[in-house]
C-alpha positions as CSV (number, residue, x, y, z in Angstrom):
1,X,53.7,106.6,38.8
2,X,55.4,107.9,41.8
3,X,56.7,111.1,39.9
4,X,53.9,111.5,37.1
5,X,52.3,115.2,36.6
6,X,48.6,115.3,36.7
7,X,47.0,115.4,33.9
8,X,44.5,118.3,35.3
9,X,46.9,120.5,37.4
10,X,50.6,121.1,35.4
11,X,53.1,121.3,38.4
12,X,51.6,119.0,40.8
13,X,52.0,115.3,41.4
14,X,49.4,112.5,42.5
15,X,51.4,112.6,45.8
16,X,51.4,116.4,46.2
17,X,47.6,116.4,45.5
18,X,46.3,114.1,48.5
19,X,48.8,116.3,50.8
20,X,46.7,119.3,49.8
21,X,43.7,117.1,50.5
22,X,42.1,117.3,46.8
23,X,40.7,113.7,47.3
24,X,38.8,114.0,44.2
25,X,40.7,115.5,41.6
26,X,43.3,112.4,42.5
27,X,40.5,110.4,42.4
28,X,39.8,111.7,38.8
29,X,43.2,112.2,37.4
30,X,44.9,109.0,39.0
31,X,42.7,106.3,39.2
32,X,40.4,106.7,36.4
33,X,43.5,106.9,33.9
34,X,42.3,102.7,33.4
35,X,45.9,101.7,35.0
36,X,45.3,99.9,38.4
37,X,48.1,98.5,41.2
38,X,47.9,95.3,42.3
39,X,50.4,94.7,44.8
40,X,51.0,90.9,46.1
41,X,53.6,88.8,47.6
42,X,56.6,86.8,46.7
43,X,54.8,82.5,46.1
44,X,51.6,83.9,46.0
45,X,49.0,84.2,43.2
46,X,47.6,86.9,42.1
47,X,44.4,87.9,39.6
48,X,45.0,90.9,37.5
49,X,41.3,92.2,36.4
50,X,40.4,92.6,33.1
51,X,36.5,93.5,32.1
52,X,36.0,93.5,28.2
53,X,32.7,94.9,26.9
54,X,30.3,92.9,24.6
55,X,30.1,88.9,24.7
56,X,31.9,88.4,21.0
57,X,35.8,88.1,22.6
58,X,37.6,85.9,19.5
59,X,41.1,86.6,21.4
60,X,42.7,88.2,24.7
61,X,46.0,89.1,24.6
62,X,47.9,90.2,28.0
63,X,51.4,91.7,27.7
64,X,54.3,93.0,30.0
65,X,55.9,95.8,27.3
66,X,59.3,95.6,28.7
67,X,59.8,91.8,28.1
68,X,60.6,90.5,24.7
69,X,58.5,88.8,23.5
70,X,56.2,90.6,25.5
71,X,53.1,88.6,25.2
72,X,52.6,87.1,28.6
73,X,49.0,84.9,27.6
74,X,47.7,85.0,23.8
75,X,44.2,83.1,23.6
76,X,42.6,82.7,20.2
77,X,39.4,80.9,19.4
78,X,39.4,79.2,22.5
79,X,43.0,77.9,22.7
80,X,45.9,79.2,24.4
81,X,49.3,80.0,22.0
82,X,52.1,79.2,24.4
83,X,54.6,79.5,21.4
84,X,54.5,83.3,21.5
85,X,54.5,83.2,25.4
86,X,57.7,85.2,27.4
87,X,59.2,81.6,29.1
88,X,59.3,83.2,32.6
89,X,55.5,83.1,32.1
90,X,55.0,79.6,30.9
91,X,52.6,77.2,33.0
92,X,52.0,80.0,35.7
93,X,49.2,81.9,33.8
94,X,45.6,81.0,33.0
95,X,42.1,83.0,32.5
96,X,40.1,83.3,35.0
97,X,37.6,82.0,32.6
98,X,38.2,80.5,29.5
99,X,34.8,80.8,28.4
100,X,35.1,84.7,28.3
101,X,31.4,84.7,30.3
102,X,30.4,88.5,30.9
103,X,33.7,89.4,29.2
104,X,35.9,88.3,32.3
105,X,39.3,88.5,30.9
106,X,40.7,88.6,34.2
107,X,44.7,86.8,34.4
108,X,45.8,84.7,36.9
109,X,49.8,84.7,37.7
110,X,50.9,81.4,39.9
111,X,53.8,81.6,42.1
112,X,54.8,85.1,41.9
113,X,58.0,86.1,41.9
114,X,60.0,89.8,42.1
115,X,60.8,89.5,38.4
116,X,57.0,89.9,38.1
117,X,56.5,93.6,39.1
118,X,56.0,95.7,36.2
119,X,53.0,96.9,33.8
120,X,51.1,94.5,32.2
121,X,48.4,95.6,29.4
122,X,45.2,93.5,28.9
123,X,43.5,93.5,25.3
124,X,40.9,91.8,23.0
125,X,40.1,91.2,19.8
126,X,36.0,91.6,19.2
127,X,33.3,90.5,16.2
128,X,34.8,91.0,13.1
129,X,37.2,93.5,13.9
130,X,41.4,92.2,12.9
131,X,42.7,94.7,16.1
132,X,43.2,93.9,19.2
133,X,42.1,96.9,21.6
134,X,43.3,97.8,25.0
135,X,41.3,97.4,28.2
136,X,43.0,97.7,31.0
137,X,46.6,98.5,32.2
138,X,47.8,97.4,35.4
139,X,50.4,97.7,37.6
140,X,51.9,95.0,39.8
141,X,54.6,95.6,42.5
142,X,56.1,92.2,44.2
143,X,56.4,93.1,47.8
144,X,58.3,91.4,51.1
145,X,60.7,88.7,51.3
146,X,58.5,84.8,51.5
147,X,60.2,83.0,54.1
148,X,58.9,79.2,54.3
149,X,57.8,77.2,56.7
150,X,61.6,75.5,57.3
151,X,63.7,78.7,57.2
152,X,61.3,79.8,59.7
153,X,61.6,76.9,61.8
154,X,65.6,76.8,61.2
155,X,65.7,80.4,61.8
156,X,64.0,79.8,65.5
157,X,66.0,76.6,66.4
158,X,69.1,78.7,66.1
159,X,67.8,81.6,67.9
160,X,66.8,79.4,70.7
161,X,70.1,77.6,71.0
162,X,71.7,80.5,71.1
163,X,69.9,82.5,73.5
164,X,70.1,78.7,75.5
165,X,74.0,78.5,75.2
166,X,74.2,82.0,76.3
167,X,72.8,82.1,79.7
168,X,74.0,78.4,80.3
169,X,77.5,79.9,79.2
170,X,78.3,77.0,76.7
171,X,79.9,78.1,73.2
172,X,76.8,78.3,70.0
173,X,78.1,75.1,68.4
174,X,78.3,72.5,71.3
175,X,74.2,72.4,71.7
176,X,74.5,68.7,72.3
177,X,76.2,68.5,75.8
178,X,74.1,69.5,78.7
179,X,76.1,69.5,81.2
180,X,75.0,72.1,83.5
181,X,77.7,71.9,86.0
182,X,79.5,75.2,85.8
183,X,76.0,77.3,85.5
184,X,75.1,75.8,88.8
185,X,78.3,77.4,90.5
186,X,78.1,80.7,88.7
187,X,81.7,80.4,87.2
188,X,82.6,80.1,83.5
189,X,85.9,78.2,82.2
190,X,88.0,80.7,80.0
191,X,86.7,78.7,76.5
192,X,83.1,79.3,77.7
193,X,83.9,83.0,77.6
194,X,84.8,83.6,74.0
């Protein structure tokens, strides 16, 4: 967090500690607290990495705490429980594998969107054990504006007609006649002036 107070030195920030150039007490205090950021743009997708010890995994559990429900993938035995899923997460998150080889519990969110940023908590459920256990915490911030392909392209056409009507003195909206007549003589008619 932006304004969080170091565990290791009261009065000082993460932020105020790399100004002073303590590299490793940030490193110790900020990164090693098991909360990562992630931080991705809008229509992409993005893996949020989860590492579980031991190769007994009977359920993974990945939540956003703020939502309600918060529960943004439940897998048990092998099956994923959509029913207790958040809705803005339904079909847009998977395991990265649902074999739960080496303990990978690693999410994958589709088609990010800026209602996506926020903290999101991985845990599993082990052998015999009834609890499910935290991991990993991260962090993910939705950054930049997507632009497609066409607004692009719209975007461009417009500029260029514009910037085309400008020096050919014709008003923005009548980009189909082109008649050059009055460029040729240097002199604008009263209506190409507005």
């Amino acid at each position: 967090d932006r304004g969080a107070k170091s565990e290791g030195r009261p009065g000082y920030t993460c932020r105020e500690l790399l100004k002073h150039d303590f590299l490793l007490l940030i490193v110790i205090n900020c990164c090693f607290s098991g909360q990562i950021v992630v931080t991705v743009h809008p229509g992409d997708n993005v893996t949020l990495p989860c590492q579980a010890a031991g190769s007994s995994i009977r359920a993974v559990e990945w939540t956003r705490p703020d939502l309600e429900p918060d529960t943004v993938l439940l897998y048990i035995d092998g099956h994923l429980k959509p029913d207790y899923q958040h809705p803005s997460f339904k079909d847009r998150v998977e395991l990265v594998d649902r074999d739960l080889k080496d303990g990978n519990v690693s999410l994958i969110l589709k088609n990010v969107n800026r209602h996506d940023t926020g903290t999101y908590t991985c845990g599993v459920k082990t052998g015999d054990t009834d609890q499910i256990r935290l991991i990993r915490t991260v962090r993910l911030q939705v950054t930049g504006e997507v632009v497609s392909l066409r607004d692009a392209a719209v975007v461009g056409v417009l500029m260029y007609k514009r910037r085309k009507n400008k020096r050919s003195g014709q008003p923005a909206d009548d980009d189909d006649d082109d008649d050059d007549d009055d460029e040729a003589d240097g002199k604008a008619s009263p209506g190409q002036l507005i």
